[in-house]
C-alpha positions, -999 to +999 in steps of 0.1 A: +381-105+344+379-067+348+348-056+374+319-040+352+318-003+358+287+010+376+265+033+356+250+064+371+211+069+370+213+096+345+236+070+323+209+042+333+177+066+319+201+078+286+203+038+275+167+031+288+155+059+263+175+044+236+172+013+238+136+008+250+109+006+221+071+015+220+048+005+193+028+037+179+016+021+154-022+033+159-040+014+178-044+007+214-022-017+234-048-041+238-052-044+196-016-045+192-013-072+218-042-089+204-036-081+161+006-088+160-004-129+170-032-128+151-017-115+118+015-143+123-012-174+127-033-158+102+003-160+079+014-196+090-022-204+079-022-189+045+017-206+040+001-243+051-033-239+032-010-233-004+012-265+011-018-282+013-037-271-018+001-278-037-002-317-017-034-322-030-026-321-061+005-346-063-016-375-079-022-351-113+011-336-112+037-347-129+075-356-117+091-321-123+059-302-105+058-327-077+095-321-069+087-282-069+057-283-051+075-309-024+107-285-023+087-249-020+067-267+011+100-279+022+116-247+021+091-223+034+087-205-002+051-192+003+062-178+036+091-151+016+078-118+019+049-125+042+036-103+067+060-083+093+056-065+122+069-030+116+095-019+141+085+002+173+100+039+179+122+045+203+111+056+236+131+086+239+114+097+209+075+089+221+083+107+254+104+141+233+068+140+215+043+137+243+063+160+262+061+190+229+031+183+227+022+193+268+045+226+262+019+231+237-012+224+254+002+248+285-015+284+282-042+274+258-072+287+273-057+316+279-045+325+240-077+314+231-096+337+254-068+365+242-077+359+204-113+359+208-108+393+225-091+407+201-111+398+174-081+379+154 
């Protein structure tokens, strides 16, 4: 088995940046940590409340409709299309942005203080 090749640092911080993901979705960490759970339980309950509404039912449903309403709680049919978790940005990309938007920030007091003099 060939050894695995060493990487350097600055190889080490270009996969980090790549691969690494941040969510910037909006909110703080805390709500994301707290709303990503909460929306999947809040799903799985939705998908068992129609399996149980569709259970329910069985003694005034027919043969056909029973097998349906047994074979979409068998197979998770509810669940299609249901709530997903967008995906998070790359961190190379949050840190390219927070680090424009500091070359930005540099200097402006003193454009500010320049315009106002100027009278533009």
């Amino acid at each position: 088995m060939p050894a695995k090749r060493l990487l350097t640092p600055q190889e080490k911080k270009a996969l980090s940046l790549a691969r690494d993901r941040r969510n910037t979705y909006g909110n703080s960490q805390k709500a994301a940590r707290k709303a990503i759970p909460l929306r999947k339980a809040l799903e799985s309950r939705k998908v068992r409340h129609k399996n149980n509404q569709a259970i329910s039912r069985a003694d005034r449903l027919d043969e056909a409709a029973l097998d349906l309403a047994e074979s979409s709680a068998r197979n998770n049919v509810h669940r299609l299309g249901g709530w997903k978790k967008g995906a998070d940005e790359p961190l190379g990309v949050v840190v390219g942005r927070a680090l424009k938007a500091r070359e930005e920030r540099v200097g402006r007091k003193v454009r500010a203080r320049f315009a106002y003099e100027n009278g533009s």
